[in-house]
Backbone as CSV, one residue per row, in Angstrom:
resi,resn,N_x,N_y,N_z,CA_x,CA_y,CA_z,C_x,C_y,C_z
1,UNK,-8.388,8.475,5.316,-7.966,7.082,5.239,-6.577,6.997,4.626
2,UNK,-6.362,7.707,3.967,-5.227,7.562,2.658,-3.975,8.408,3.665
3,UNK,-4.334,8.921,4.741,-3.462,9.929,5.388,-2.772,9.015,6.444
4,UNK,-3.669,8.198,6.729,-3.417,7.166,7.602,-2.325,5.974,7.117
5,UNK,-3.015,5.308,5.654,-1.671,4.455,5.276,-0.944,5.249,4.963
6,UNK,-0.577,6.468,4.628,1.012,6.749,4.527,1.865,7.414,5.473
7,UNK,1.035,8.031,6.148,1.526,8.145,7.763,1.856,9.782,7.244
8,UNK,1.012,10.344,6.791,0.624,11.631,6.082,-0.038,12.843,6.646
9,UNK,0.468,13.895,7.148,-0.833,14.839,7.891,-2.091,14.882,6.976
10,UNK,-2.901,14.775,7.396,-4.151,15.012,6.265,-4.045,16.395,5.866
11,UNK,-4.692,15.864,4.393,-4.432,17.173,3.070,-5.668,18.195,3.629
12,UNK,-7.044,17.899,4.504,-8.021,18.641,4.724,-8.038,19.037,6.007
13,UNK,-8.442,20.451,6.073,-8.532,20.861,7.957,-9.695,20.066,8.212
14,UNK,-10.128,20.255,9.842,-10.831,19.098,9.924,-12.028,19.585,10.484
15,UNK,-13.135,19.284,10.285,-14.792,19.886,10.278,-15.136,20.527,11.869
16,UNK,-15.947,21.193,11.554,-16.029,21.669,13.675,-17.146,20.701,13.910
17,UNK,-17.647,19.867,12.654,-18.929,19.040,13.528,-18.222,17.648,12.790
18,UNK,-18.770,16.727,13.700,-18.852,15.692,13.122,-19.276,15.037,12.105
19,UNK,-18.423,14.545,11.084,-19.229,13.933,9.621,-19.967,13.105,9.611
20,UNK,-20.195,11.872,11.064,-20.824,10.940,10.765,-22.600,11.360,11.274
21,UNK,-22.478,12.773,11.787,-23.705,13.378,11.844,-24.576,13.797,11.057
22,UNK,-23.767,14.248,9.766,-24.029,14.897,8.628,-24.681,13.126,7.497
23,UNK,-24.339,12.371,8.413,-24.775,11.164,7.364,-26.223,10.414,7.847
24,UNK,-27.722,10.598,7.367,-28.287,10.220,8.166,-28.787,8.653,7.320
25,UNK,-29.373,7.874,8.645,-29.656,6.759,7.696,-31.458,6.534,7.156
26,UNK,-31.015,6.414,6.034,-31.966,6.487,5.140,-33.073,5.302,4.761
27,UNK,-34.284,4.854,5.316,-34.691,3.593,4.712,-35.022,3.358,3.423
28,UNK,-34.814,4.334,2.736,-34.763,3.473,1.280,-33.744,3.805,0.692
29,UNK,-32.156,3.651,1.399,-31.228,3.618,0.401,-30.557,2.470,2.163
30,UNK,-30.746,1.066,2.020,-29.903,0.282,2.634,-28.642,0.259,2.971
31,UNK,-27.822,1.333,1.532,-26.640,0.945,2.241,-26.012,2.227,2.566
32,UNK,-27.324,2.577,3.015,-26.543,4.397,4.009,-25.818,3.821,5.365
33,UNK,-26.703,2.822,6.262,-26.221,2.510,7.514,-24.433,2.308,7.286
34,UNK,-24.131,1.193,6.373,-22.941,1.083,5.632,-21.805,2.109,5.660
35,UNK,-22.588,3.541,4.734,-21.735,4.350,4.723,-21.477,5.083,5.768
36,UNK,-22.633,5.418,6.894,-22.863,5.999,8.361,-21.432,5.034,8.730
37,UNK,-21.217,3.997,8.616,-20.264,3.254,9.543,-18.740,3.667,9.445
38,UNK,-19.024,3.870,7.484,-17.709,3.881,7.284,-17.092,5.374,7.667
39,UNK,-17.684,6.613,7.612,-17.595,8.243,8.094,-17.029,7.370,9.596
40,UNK,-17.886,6.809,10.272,-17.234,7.063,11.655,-16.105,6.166,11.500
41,UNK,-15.729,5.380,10.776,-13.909,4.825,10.791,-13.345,5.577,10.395
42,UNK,-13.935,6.416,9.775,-12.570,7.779,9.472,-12.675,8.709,10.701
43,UNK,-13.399,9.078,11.419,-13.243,9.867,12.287,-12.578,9.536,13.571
44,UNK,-12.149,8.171,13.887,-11.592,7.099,14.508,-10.100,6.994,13.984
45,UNK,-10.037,7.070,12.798,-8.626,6.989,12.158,-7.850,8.444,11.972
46,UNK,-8.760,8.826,11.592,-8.259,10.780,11.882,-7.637,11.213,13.749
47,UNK,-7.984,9.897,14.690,-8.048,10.483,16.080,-6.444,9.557,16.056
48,UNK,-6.634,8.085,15.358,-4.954,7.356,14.999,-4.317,8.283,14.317
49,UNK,-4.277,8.975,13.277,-3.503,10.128,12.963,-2.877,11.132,13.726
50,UNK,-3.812,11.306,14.327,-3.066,12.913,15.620,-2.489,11.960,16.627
51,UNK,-2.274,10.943,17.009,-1.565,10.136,17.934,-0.190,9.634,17.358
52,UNK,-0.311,9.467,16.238,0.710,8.853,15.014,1.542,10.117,15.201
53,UNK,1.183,11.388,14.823,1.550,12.036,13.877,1.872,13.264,15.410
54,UNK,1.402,13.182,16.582,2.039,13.923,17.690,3.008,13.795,18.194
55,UNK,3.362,14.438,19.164,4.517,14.479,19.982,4.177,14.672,21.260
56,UNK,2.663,13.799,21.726,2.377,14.346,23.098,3.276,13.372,24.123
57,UNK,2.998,13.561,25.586,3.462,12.313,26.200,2.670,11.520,26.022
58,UNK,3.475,10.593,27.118,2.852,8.986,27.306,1.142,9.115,27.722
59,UNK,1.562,10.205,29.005,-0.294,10.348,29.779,-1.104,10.853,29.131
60,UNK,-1.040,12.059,28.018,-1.471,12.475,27.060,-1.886,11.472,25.979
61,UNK,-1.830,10.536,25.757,-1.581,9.787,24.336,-2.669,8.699,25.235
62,UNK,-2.676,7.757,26.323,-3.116,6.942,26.944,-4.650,7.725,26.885
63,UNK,-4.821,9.048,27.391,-6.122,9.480,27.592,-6.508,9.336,26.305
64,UNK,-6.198,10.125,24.899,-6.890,9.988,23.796,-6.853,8.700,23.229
65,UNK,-6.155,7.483,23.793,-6.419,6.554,22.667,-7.797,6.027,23.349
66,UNK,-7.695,5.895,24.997,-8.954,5.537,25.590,-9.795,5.572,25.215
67,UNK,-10.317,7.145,24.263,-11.460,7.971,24.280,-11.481,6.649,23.079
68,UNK,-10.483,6.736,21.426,-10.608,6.253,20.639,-11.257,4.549,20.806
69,UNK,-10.792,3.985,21.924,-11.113,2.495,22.063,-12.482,2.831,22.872
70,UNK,-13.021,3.530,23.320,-14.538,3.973,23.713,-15.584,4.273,22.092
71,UNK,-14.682,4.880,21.637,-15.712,5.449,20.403,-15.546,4.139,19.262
72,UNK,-14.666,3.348,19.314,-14.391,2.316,18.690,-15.251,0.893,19.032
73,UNK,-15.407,0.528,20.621,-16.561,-0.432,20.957,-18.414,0.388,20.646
74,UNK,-18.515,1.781,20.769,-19.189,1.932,20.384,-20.139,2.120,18.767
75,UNK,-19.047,1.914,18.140,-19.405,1.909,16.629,-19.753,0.244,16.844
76,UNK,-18.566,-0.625,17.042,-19.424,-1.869,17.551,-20.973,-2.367,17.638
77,UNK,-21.041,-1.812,18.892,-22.603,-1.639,19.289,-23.400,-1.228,17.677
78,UNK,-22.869,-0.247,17.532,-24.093,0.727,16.185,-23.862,-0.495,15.328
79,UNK,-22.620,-1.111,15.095,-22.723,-2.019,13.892,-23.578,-3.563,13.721
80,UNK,-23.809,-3.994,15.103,-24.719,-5.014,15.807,-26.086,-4.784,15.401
81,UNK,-26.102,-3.027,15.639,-27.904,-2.486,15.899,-28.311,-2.506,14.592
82,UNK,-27.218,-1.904,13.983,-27.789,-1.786,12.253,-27.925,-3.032,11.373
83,UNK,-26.845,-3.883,11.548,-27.328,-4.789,10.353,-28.252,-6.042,10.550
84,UNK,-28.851,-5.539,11.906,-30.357,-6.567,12.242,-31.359,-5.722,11.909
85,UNK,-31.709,-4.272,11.524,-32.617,-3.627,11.223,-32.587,-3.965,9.748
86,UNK,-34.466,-3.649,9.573,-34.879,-3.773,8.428,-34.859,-2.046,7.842
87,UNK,-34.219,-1.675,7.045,-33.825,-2.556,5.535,-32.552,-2.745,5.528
88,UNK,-31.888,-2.590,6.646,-29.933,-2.575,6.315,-29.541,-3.766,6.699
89,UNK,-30.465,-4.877,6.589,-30.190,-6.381,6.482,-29.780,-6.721,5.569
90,UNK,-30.882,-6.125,4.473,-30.568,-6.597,3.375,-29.540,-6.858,2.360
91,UNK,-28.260,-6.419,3.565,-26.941,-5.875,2.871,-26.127,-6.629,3.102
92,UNK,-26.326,-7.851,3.407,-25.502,-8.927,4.005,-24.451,-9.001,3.998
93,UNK,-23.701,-9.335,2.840,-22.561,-9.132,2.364,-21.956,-8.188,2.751
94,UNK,-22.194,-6.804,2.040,-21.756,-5.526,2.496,-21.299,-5.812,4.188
95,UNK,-21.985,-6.284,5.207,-21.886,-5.458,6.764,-20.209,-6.933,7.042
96,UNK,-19.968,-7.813,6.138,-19.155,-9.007,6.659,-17.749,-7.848,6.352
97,UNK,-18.114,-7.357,4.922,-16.261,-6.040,4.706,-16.743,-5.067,5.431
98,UNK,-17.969,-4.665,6.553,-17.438,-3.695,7.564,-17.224,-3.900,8.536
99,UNK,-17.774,-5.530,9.087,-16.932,-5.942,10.125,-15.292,-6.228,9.938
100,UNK,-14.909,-6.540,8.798,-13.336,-6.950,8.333,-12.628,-5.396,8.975
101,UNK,-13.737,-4.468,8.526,-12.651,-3.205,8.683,-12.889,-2.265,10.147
102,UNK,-13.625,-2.851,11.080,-14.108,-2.607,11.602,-12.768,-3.033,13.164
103,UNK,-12.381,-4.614,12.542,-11.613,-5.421,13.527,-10.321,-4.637,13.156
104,UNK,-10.201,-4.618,11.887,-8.783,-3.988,10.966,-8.187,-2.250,11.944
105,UNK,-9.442,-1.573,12.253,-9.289,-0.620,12.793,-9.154,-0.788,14.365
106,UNK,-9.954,-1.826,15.556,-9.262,-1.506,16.115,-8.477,-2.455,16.646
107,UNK,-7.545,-3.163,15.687,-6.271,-3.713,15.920,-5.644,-2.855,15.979
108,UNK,-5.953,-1.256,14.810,-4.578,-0.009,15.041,-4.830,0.525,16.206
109,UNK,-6.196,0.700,16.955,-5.650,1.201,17.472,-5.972,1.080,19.093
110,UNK,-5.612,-0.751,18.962,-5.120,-1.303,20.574,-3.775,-1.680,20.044
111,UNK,-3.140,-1.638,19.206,-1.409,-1.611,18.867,-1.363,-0.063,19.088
112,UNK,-2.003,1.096,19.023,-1.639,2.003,19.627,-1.423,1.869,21.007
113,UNK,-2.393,1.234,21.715,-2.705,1.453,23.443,-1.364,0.392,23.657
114,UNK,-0.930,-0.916,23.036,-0.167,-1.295,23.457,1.169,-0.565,23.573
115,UNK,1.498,0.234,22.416,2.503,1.090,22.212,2.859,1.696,23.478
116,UNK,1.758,2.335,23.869,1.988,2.917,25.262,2.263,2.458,26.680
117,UNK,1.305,1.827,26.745,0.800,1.030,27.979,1.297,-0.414,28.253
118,UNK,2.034,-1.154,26.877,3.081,-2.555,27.186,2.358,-3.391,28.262
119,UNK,1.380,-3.766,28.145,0.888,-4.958,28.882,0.262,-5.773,28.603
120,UNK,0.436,-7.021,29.133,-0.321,-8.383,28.340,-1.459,-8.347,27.923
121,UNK,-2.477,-7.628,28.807,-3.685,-8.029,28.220,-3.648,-6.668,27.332
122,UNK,-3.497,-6.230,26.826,-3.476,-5.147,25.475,-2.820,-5.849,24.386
123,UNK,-1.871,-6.759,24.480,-1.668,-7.524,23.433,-2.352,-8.299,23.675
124,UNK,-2.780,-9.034,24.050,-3.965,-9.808,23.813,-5.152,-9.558,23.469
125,UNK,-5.628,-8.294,23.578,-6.778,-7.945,23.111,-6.494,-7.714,21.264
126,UNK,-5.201,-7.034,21.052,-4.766,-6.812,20.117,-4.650,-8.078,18.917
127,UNK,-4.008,-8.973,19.737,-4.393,-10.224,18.834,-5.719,-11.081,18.821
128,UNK,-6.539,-10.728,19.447,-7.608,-11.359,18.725,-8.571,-10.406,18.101
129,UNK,-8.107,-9.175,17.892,-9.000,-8.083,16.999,-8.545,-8.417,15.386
130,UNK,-7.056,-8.743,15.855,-6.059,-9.033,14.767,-7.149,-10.517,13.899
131,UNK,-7.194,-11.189,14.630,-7.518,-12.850,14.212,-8.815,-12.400,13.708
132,UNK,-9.990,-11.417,14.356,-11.468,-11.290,13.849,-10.995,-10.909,12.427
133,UNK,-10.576,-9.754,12.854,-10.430,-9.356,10.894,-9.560,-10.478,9.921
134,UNK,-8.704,-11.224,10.379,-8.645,-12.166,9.433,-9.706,-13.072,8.867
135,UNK,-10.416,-13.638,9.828,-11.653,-14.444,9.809,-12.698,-13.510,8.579
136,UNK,-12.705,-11.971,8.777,-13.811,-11.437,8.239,-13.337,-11.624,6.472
137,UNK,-12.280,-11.656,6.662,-11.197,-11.221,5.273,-11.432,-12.568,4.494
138,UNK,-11.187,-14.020,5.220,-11.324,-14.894,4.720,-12.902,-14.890,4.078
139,UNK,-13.688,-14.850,5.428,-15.221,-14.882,4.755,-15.290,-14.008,3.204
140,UNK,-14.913,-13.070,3.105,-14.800,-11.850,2.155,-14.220,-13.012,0.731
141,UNK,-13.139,-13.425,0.657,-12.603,-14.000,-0.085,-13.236,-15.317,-0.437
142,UNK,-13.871,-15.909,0.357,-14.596,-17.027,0.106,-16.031,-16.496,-1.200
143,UNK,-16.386,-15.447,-0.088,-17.422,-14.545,-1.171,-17.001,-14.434,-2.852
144,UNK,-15.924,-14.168,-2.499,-15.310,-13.753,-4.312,-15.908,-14.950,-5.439
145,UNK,-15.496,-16.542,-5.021,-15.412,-17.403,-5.456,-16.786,-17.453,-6.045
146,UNK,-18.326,-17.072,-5.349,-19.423,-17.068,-5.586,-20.075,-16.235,-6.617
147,UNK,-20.589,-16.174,-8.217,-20.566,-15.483,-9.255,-21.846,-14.392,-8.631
148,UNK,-22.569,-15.287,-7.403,-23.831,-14.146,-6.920,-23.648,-12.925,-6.200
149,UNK,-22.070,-13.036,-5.899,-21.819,-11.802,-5.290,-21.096,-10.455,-5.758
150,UNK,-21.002,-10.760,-7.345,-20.350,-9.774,-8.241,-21.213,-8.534,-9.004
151,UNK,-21.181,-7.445,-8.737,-21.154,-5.945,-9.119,-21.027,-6.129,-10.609
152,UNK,-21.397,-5.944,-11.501,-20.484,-6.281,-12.998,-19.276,-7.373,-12.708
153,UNK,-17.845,-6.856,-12.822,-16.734,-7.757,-13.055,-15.912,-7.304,-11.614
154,UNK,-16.927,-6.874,-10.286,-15.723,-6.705,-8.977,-16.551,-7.312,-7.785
155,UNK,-16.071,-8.136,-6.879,-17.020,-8.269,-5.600,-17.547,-7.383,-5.069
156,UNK,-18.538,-7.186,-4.349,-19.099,-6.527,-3.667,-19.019,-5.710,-2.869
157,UNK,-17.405,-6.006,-2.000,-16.982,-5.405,-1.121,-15.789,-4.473,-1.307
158,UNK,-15.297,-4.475,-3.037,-14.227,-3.927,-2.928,-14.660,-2.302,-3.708
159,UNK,-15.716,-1.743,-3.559,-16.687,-0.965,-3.900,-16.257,-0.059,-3.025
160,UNK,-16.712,-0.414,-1.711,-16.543,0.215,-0.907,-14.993,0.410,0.205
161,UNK,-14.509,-0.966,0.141,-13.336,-1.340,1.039,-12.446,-1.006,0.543
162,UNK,-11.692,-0.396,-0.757,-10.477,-1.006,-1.668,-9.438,-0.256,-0.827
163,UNK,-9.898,0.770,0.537,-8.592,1.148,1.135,-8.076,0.217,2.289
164,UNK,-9.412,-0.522,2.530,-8.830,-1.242,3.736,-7.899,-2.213,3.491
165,UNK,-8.289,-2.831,2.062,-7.763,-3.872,1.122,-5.879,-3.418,0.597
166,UNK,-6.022,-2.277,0.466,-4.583,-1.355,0.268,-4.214,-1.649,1.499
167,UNK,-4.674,-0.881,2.864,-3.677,-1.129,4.095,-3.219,-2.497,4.467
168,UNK,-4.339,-3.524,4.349,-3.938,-4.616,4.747,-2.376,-5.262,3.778
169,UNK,-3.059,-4.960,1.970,-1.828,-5.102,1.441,-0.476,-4.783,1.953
170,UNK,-0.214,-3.484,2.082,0.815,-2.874,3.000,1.297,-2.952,3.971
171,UNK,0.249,-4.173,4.872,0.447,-4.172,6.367,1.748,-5.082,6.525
172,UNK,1.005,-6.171,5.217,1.668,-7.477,5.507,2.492,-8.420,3.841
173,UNK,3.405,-7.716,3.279,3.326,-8.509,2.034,4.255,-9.396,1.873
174,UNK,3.798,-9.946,3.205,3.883,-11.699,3.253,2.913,-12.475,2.550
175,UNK,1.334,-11.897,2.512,0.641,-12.909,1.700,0.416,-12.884,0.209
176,UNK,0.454,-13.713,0.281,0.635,-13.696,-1.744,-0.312,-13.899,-2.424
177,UNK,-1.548,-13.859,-1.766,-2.595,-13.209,-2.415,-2.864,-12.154,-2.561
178,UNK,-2.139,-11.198,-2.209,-2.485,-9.537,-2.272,-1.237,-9.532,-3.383
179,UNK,-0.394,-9.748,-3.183,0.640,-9.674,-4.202,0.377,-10.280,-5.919
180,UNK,1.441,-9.297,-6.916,0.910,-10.538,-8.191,2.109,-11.094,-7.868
181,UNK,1.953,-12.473,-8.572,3.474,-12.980,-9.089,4.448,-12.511,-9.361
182,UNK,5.639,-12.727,-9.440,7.012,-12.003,-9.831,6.954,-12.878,-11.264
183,UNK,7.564,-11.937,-11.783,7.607,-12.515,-13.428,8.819,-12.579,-13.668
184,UNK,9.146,-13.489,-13.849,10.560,-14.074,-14.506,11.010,-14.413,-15.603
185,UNK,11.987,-13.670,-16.157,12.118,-13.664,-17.711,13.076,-15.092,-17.900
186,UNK,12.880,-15.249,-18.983,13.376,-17.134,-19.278,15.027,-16.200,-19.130
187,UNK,15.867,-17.117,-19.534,17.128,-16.496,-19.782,17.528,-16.922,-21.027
188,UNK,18.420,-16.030,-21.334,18.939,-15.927,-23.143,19.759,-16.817,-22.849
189,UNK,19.883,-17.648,-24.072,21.383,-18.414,-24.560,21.711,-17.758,-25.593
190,UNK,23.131,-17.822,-25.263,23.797,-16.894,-26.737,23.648,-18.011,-27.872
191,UNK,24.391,-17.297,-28.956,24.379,-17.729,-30.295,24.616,-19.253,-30.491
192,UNK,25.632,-19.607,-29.421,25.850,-21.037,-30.057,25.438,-21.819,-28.852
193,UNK,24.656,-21.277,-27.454,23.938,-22.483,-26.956,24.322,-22.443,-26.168
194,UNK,25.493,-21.848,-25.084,25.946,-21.647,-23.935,25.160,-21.422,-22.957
């Protein structure tokens, strides 16, 4: 994830099996489905990395992002299946910051396919993946306001999310809710009041 916002080769070689295999879901720990989701956004973002971070061609780059926007509607699907099953309902909250990051991911990477491929309906698909994850982000933030959805002294979602919450920071720091204030020091008057 962290290789991804900085546009970083990843620090780890990369597994001969899949991690989100190695994650199974568990009915008495609810928020395995959760973490099952989040392994496969990294393995999705690890595939935006080698596209980022190559030098293939255009036809080369079009085939793998394909695969990525295939494996990307299909986490979809898994994310539909899971948070109507009992017990990974019970996670309500939790599944609204994995849909946020869910849209967050593949806005990168149909702004990849647009990169390539420059056609309307790829930006268009792009902007309304763009608009879901805002919507999810707002819901998320609305959450904050509610004292029933706090961990000790942090929401619920930033437990698990705080990188998606970083990229988005980074994406855009136009909004000034991710930002603090600028602090502004009063200004000195000299001695006699000038």
């Amino acid at each position: 994830m962290l290789s991804v916002l900085l546009l970083r080769p990843p620090s780890l070689p990369k597994l001969r099996v899949k991690p989100a295999d190695l994650v199974h879901l568990d009915p008495q720990l609810p928020l395995s489905a959760s973490l099952k989701t989040m392994v496969e956004f990294a393995q999705i973002q690890e595939g935006v990395l080698d596209i980022l971070l190559s030098h293939r061609d255009k036809n080369d780059q079009s085939v793998v992002i394909d695969k990525l926007l295939r494996d990307t509607y299909d986490i979809h699907t898994s994310i539909e299946k899971r948070q109507h099953q009992l017990p990974f309902r019970e996670t309500t909250y939790e599944w609204v910051a994995i849909e946020f990051g869910y849209y967050a991911l593949l806005t990168s990477v149909l702004h990849l396919n647009k990169r390539v491929a420059q056609n309307r309906s790829s930006q268009e698909d792009c902007l309304r993946a763009s608009r879901q994850s805002l919507i999810r982000l707002r819901r998320m933030q609305d959450e904050i306001w509610m004292d029933a959805n706090f961990l000790d002294e942090y929401p619920y979602f930033l437990t698990c999310n705080n990188a998606q919450f970083l990229w988005l920071k980074l994406r855009s720091r136009k909004w000034s809710q991710f930002t603090r204030p600028k602090y502004r020091r009063p200004r000195r008057t000299n001695q006699s009041g000038q």
